[in-house]
PDB file of N, H, CA, C and O in Angstrom:
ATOM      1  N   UNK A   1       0.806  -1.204   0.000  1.00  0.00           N
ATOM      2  CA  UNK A   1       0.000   0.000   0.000  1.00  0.00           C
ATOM      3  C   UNK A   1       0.847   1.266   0.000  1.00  0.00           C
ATOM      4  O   UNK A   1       0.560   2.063  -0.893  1.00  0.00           O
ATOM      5  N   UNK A   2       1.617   1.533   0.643  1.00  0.00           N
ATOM      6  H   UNK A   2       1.851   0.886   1.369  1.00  0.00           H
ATOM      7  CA  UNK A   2       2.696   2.558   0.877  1.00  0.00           C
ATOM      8  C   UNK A   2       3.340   2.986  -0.466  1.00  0.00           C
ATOM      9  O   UNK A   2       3.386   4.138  -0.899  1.00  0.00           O
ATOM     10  N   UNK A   3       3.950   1.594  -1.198  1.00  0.00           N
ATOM     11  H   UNK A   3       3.913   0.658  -0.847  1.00  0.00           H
ATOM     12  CA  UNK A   3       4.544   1.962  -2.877  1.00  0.00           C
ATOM     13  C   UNK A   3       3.179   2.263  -3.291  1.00  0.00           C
ATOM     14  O   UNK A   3       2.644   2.791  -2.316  1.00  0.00           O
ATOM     15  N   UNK A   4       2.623   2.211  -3.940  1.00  0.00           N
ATOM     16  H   UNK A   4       3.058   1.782  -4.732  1.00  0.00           H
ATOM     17  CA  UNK A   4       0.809   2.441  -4.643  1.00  0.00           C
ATOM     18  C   UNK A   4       1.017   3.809  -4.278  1.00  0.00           C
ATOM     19  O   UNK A   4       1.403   4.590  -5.147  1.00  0.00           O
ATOM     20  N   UNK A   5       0.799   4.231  -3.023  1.00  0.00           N
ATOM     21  H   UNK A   5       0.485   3.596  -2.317  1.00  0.00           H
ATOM     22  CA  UNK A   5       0.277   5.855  -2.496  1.00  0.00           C
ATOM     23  C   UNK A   5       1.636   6.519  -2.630  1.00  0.00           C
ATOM     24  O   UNK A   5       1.600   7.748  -2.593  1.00  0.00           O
ATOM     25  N   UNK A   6       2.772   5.980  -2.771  1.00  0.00           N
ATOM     26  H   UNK A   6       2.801   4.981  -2.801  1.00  0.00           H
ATOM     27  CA  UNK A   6       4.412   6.815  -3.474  1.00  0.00           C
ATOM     28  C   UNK A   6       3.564   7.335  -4.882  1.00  0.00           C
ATOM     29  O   UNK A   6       2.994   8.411  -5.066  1.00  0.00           O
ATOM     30  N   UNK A   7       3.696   6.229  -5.742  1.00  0.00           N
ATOM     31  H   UNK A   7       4.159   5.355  -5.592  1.00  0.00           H
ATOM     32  CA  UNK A   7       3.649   6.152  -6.897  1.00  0.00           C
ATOM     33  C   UNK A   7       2.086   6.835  -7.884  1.00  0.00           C
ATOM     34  O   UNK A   7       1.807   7.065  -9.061  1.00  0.00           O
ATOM     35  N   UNK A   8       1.280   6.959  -6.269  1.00  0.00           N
ATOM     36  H   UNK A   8       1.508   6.772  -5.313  1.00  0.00           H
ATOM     37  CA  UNK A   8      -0.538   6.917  -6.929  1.00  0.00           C
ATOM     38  C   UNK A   8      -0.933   5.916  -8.378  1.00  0.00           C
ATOM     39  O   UNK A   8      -1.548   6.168  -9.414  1.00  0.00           O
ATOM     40  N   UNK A   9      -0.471   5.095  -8.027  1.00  0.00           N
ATOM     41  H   UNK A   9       0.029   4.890  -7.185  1.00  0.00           H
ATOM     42  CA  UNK A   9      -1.368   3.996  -8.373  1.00  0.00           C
ATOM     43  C   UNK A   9      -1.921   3.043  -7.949  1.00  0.00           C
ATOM     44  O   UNK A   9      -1.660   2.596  -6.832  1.00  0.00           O
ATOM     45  N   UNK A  10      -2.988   2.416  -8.908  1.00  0.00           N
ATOM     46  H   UNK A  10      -3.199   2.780  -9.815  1.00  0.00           H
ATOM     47  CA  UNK A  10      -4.137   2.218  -8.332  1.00  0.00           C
ATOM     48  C   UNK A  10      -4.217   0.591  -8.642  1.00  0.00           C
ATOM     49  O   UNK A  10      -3.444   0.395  -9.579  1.00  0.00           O
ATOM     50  N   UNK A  11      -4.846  -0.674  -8.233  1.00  0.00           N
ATOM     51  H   UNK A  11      -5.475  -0.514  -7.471  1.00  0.00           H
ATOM     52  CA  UNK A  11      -4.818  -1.863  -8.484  1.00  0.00           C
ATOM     53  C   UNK A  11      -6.421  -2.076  -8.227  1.00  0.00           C
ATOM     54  O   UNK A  11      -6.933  -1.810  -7.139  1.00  0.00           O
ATOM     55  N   UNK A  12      -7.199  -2.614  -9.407  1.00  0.00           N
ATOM     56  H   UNK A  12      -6.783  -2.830 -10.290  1.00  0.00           H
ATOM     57  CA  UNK A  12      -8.515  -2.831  -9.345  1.00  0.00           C
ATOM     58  C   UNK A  12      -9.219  -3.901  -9.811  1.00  0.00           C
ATOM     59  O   UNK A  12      -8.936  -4.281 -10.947  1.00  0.00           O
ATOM     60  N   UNK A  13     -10.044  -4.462  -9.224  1.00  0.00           N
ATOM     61  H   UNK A  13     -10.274  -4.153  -8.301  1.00  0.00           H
ATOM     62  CA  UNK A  13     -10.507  -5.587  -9.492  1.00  0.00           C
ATOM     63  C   UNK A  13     -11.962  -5.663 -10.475  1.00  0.00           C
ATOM     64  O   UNK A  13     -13.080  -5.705  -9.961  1.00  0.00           O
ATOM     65  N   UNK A  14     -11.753  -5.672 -11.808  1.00  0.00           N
ATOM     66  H   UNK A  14     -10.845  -5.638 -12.225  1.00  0.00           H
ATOM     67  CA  UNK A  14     -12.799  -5.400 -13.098  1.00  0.00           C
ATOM     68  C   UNK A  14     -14.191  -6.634 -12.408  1.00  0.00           C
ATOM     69  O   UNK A  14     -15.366  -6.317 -12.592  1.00  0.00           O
ATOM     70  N   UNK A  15     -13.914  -7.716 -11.797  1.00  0.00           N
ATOM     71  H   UNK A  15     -12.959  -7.974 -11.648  1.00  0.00           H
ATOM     72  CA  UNK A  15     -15.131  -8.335 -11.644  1.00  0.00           C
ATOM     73  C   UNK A  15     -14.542  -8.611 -10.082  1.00  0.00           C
ATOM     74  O   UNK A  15     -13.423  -8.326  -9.654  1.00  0.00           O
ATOM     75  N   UNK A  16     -15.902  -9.396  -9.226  1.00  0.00           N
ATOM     76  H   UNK A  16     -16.810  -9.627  -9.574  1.00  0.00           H
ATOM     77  CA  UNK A  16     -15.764  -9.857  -7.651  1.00  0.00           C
ATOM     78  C   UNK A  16     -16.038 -11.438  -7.844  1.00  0.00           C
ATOM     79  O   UNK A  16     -16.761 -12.051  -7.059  1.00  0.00           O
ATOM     80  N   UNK A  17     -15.575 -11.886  -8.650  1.00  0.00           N
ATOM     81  H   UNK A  17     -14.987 -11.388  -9.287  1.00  0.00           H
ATOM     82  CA  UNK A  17     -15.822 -13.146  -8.466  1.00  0.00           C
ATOM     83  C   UNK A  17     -15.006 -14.162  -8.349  1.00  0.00           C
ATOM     84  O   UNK A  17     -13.893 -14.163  -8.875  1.00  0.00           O
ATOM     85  N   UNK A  18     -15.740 -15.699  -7.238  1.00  0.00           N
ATOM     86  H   UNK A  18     -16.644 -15.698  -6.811  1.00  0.00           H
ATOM     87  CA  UNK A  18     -14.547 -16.340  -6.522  1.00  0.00           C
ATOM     88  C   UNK A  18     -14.694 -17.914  -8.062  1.00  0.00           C
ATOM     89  O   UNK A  18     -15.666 -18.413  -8.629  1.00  0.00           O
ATOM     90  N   UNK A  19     -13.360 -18.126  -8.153  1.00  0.00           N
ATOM     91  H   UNK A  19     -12.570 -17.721  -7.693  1.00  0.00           H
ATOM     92  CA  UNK A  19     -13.828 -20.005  -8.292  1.00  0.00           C
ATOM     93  C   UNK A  19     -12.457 -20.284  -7.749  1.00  0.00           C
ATOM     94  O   UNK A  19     -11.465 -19.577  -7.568  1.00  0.00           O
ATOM     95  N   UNK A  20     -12.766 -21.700  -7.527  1.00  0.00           N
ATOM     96  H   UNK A  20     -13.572 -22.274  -7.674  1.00  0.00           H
ATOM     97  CA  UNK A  20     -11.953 -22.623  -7.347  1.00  0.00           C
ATOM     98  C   UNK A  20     -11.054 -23.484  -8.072  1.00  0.00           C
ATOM     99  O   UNK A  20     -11.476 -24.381  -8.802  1.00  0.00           O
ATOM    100  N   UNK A  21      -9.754 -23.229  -7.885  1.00  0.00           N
ATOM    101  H   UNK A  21      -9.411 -22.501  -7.292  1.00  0.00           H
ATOM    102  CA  UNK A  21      -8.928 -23.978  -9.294  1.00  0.00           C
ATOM    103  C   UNK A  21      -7.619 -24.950  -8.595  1.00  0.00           C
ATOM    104  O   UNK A  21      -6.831 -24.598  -7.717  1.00  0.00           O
ATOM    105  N   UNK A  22      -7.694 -26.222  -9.284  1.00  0.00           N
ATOM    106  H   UNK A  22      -8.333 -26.508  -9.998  1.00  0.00           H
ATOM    107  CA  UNK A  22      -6.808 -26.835  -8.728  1.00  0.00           C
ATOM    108  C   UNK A  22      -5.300 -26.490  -9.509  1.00  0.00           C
ATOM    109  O   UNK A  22      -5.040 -26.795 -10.672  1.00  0.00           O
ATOM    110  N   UNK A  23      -4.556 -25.906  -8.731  1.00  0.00           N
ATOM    111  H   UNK A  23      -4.767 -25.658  -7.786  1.00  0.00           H
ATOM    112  CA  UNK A  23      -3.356 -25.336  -8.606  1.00  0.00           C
ATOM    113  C   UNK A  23      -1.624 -25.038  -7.885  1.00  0.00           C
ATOM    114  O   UNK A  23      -1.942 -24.720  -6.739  1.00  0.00           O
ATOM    115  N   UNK A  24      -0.578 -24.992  -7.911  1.00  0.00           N
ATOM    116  H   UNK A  24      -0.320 -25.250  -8.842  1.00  0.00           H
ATOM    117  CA  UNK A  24       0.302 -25.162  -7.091  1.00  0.00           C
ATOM    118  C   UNK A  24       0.538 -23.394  -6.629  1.00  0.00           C
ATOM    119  O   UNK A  24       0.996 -22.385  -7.166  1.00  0.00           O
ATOM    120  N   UNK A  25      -0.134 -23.802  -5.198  1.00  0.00           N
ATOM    121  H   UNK A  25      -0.505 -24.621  -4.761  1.00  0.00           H
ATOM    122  CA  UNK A  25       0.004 -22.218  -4.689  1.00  0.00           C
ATOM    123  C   UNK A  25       0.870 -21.642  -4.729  1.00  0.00           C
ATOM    124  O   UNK A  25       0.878 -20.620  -5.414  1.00  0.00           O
ATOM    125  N   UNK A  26       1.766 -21.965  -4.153  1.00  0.00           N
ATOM    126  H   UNK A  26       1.760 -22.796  -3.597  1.00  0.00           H
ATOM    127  CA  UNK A  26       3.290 -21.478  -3.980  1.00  0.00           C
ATOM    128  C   UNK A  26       3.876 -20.538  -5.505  1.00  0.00           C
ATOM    129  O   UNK A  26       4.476 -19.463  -5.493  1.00  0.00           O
ATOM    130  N   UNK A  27       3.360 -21.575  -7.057  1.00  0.00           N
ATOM    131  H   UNK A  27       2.872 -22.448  -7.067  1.00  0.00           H
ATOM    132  CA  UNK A  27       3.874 -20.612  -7.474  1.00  0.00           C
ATOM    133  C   UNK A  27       3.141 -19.589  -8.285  1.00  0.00           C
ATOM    134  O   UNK A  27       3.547 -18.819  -9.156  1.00  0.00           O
ATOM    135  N   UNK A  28       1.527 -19.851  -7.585  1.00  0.00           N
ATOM    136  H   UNK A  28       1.196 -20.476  -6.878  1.00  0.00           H
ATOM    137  CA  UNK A  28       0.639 -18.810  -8.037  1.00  0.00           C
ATOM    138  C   UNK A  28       1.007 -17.747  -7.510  1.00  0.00           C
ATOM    139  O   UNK A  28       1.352 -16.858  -8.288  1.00  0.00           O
ATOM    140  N   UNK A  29       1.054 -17.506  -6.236  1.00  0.00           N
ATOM    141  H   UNK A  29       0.774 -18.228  -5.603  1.00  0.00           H
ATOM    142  CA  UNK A  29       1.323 -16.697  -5.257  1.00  0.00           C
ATOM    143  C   UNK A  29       3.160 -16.460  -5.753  1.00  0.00           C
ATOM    144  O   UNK A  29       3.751 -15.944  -4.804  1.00  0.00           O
ATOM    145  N   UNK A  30       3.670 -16.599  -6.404  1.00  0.00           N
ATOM    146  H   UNK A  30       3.191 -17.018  -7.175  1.00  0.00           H
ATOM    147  CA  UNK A  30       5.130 -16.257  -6.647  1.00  0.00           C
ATOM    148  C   UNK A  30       4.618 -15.211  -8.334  1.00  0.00           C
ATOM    149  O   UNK A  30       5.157 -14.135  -8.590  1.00  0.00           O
ATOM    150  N   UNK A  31       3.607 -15.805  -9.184  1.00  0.00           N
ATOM    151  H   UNK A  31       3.169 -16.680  -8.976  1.00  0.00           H
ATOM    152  CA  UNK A  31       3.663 -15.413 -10.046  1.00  0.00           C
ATOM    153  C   UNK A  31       2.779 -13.950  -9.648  1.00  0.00           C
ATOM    154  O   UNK A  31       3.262 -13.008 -10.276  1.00  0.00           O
ATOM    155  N   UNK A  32       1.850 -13.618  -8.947  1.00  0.00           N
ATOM    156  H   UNK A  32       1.458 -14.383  -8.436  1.00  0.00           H
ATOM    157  CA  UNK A  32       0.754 -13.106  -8.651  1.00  0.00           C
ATOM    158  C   UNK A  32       1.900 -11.580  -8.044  1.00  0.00           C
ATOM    159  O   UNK A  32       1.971 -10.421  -8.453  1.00  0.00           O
ATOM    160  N   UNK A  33       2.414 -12.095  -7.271  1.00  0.00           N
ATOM    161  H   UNK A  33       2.357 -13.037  -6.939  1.00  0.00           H
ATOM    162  CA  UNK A  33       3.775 -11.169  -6.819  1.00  0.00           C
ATOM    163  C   UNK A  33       4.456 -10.119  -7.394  1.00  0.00           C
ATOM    164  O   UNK A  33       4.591  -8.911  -7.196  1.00  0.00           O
ATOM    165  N   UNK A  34       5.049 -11.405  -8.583  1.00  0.00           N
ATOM    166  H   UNK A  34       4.940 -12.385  -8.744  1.00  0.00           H
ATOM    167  CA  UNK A  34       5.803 -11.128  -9.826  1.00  0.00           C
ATOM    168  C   UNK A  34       5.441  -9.880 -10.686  1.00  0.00           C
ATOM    169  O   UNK A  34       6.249  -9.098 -11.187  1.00  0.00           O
ATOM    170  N   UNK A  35       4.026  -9.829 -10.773  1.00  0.00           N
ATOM    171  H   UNK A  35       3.369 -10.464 -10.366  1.00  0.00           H
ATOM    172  CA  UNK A  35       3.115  -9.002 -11.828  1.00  0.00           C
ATOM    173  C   UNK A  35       2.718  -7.685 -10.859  1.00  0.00           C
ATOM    174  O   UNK A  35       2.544  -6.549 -11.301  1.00  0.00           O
ATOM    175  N   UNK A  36       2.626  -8.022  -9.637  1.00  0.00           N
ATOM    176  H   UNK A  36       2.767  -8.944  -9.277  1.00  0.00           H
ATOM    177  CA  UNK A  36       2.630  -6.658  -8.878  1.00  0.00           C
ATOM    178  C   UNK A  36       3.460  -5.457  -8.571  1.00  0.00           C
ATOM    179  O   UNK A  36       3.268  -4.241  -8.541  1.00  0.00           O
ATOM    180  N   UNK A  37       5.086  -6.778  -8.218  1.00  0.00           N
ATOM    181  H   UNK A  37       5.242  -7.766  -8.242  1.00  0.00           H
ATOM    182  CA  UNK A  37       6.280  -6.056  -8.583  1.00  0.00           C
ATOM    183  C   UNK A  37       6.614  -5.197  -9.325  1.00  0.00           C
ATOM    184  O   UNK A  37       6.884  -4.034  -9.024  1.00  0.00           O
ATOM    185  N   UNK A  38       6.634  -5.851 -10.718  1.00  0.00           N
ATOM    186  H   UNK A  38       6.415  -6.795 -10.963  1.00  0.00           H
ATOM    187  CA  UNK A  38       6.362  -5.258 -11.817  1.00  0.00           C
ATOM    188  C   UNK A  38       5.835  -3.934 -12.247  1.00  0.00           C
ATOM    189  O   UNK A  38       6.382  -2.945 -12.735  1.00  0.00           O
ATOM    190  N   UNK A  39       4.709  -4.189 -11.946  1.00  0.00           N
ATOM    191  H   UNK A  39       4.264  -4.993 -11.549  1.00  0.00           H
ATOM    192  CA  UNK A  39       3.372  -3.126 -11.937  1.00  0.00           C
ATOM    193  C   UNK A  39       4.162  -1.947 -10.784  1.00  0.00           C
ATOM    194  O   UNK A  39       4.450  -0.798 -11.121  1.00  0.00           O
ATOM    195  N   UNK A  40       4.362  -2.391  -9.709  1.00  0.00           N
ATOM    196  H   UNK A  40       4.128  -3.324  -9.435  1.00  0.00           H
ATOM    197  CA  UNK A  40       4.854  -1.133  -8.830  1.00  0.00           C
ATOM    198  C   UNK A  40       6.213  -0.431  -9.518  1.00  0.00           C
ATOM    199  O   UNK A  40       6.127   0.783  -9.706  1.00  0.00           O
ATOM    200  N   UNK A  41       7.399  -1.061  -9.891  1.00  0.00           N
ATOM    201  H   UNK A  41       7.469  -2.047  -9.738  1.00  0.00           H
ATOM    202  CA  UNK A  41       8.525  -0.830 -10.477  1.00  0.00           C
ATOM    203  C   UNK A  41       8.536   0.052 -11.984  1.00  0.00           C
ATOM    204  O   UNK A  41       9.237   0.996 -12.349  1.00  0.00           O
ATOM    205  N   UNK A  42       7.729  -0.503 -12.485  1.00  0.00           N
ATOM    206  H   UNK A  42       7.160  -1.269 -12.189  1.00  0.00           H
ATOM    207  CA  UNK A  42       7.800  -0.361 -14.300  1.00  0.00           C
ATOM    208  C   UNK A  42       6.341   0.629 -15.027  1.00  0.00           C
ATOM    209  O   UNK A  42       6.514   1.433 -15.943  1.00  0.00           O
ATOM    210  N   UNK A  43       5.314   0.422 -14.555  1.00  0.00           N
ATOM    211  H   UNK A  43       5.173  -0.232 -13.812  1.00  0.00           H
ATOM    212  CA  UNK A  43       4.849   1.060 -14.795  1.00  0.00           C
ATOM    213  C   UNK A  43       4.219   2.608 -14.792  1.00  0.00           C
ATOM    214  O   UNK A  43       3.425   3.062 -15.617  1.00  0.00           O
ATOM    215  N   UNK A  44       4.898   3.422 -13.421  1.00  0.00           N
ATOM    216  H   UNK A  44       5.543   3.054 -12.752  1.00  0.00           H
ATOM    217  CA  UNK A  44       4.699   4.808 -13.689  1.00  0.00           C
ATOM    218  C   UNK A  44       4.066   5.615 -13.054  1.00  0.00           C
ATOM    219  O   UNK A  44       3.123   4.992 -12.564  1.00  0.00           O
ATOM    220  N   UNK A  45       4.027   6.492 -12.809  1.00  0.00           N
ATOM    221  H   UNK A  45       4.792   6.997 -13.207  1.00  0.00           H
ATOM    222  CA  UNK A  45       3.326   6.989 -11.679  1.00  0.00           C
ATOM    223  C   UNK A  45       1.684   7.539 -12.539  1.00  0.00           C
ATOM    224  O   UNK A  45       1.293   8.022 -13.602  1.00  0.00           O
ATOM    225  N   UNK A  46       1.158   7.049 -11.190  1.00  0.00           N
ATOM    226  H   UNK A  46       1.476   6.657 -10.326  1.00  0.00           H
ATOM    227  CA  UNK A  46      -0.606   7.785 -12.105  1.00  0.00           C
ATOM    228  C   UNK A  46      -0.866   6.536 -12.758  1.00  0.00           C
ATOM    229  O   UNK A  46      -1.689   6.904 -13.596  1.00  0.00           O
ATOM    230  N   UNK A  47      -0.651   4.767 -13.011  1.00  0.00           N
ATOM    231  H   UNK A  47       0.017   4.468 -12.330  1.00  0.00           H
ATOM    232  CA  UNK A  47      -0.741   4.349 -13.341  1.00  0.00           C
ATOM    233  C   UNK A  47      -2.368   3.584 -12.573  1.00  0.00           C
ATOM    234  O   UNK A  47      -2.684   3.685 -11.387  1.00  0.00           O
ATOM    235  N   UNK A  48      -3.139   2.882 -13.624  1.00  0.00           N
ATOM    236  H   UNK A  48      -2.883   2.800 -14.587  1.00  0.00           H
ATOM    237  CA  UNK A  48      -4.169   1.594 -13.046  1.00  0.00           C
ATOM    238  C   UNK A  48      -3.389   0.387 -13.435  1.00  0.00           C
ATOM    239  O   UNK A  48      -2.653   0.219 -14.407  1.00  0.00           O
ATOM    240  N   UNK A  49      -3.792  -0.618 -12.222  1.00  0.00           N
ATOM    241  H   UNK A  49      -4.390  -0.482 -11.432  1.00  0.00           H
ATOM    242  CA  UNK A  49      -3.851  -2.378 -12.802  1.00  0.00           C
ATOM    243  C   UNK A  49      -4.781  -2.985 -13.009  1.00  0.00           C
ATOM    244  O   UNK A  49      -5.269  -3.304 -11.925  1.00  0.00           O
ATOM    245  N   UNK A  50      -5.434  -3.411 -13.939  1.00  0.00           N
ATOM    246  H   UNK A  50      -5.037  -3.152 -14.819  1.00  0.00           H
ATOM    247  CA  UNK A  50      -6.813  -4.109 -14.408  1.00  0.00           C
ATOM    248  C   UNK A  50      -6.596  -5.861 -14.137  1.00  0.00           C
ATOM    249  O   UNK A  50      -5.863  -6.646 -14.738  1.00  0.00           O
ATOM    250  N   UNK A  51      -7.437  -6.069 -13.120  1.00  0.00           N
ATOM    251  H   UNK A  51      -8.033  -5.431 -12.632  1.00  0.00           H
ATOM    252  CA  UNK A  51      -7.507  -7.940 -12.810  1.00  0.00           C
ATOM    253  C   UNK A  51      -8.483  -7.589 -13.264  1.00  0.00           C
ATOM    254  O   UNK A  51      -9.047  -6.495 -13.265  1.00  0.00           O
ATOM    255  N   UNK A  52      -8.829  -8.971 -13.867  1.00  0.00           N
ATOM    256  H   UNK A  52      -8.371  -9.860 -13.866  1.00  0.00           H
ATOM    257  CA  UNK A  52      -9.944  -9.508 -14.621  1.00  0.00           C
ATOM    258  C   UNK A  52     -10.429 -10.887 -14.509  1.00  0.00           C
ATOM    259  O   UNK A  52     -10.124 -11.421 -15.576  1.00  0.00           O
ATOM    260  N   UNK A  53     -11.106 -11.842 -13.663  1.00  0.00           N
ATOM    261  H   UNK A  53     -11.354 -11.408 -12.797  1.00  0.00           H
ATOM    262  CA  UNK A  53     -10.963 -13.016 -13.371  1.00  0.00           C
ATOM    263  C   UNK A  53     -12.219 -13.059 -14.376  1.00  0.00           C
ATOM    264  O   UNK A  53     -13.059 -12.184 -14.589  1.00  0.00           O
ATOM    265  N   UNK A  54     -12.043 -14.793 -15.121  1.00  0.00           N
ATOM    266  H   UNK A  54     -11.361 -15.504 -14.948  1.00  0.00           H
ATOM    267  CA  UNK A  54     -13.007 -15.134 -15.859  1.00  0.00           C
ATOM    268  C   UNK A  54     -13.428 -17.215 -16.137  1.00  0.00           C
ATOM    269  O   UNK A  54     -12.776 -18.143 -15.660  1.00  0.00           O
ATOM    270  N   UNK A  55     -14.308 -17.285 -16.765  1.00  0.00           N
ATOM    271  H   UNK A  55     -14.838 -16.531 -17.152  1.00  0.00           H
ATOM    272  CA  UNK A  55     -14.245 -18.480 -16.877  1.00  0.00           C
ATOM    273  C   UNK A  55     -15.122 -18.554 -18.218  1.00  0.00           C
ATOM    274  O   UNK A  55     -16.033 -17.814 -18.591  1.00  0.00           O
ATOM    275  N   UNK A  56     -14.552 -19.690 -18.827  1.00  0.00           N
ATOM    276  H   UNK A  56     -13.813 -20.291 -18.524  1.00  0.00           H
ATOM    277  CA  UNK A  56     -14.889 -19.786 -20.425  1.00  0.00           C
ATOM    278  C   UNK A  56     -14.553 -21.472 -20.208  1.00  0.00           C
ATOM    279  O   UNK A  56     -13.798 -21.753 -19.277  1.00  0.00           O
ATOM    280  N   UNK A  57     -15.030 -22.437 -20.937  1.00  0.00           N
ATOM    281  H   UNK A  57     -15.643 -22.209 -21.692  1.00  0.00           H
ATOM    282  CA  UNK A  57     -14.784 -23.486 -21.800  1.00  0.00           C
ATOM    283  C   UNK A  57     -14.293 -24.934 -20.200  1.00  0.00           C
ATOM    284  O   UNK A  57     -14.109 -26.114 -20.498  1.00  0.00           O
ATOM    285  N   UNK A  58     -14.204 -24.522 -18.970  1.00  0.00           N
ATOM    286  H   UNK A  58     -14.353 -23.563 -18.728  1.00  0.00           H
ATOM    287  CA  UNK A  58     -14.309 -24.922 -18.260  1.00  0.00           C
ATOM    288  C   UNK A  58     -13.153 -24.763 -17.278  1.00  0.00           C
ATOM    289  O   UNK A  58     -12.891 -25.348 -16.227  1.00  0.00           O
ATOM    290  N   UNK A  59     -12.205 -23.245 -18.325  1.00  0.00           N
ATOM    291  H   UNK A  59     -12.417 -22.769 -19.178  1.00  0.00           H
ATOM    292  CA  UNK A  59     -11.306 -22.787 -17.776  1.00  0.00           C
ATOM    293  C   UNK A  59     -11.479 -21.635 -17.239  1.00  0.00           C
ATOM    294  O   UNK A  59     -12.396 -20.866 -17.523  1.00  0.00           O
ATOM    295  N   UNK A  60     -10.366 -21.389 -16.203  1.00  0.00           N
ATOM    296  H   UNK A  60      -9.620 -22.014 -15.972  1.00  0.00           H
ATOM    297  CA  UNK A  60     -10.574 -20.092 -15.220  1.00  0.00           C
ATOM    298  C   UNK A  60      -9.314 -19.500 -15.619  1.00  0.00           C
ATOM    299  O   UNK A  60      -8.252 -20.122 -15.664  1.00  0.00           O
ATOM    300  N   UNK A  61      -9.520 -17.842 -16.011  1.00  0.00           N
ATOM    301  H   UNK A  61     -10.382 -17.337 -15.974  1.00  0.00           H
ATOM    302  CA  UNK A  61      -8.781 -16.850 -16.400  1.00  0.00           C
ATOM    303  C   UNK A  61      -8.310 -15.804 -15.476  1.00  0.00           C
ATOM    304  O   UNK A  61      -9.067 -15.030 -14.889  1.00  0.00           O
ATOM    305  N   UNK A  62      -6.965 -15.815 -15.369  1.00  0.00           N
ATOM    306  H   UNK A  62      -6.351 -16.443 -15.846  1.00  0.00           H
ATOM    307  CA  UNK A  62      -6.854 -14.083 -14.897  1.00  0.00           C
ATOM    308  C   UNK A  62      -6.370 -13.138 -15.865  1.00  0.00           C
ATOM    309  O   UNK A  62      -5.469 -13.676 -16.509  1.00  0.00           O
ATOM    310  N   UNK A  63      -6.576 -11.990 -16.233  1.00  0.00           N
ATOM    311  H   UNK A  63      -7.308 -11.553 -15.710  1.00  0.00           H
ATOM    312  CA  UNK A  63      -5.910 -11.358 -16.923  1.00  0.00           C
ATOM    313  C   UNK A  63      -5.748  -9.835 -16.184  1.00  0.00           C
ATOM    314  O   UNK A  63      -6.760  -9.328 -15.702  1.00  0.00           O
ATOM    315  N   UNK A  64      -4.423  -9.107 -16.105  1.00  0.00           N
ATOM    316  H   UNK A  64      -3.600  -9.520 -16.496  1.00  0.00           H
ATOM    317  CA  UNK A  64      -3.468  -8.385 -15.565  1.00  0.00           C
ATOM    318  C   UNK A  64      -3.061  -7.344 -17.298  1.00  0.00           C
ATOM    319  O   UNK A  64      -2.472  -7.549 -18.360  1.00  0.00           O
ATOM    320  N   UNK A  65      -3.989  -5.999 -16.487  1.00  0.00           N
ATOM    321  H   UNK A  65      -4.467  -5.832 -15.625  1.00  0.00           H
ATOM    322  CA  UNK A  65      -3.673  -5.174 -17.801  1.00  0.00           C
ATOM    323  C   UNK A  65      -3.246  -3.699 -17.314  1.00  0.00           C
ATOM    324  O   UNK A  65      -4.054  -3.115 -16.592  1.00  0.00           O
ATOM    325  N   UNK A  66      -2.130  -3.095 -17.624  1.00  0.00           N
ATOM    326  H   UNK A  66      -1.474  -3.569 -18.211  1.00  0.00           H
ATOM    327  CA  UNK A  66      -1.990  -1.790 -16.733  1.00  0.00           C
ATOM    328  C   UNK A  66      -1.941  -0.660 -18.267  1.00  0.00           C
ATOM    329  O   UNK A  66      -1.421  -0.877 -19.361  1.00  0.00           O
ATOM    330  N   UNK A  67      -2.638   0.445 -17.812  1.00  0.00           N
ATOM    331  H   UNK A  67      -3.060   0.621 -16.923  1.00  0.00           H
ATOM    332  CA  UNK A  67      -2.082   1.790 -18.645  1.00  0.00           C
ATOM    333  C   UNK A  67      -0.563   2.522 -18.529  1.00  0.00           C
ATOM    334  O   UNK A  67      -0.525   3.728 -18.773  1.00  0.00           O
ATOM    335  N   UNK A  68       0.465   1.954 -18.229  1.00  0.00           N
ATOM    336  H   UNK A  68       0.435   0.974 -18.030  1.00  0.00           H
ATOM    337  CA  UNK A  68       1.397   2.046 -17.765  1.00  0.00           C
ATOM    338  C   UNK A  68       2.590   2.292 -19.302  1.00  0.00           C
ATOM    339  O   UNK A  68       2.271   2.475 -20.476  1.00  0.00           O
ATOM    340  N   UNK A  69       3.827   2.210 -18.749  1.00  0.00           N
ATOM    341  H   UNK A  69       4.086   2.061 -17.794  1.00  0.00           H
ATOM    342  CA  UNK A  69       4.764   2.191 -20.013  1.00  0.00           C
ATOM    343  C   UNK A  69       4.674   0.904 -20.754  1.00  0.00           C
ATOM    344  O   UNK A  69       5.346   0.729 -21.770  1.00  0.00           O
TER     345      UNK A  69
END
């Protein structure tokens, strides 16, 4: 929270919805990190992060979109 309010940017969640996916946490939670890092480092001040959780075809989606550089 502290980098975000340096930087004023913002991280937002496009839908509220939960599912359940069988997965290896450890490196969801490493990748999930990864893209925040990122997002705090690289993209810019005044920047948004767009999550997008979805499900199609019996698969579950995240997609990670910033207005950034």
């Amino acid at each position: 929270m502290p980098m975000l309010q340096k930087n004023r940017q913002e991280i937002i969640c496009a839908e509220n919805r939960t599912f359940f996916v069988n997965l290896d946490s450890e490196k969801a939670i490493q990748m999930i990190h990864n893209i925040f890092s990122n997002f705090l480092k690289y993209a810019g001040s005044g920047t948004i992060l767009s999550v997008k959780v979805s499900r199609k075809d019996g698969w579950a989606y995240i997609t990670f979109a910033d207005n950034g550089k």
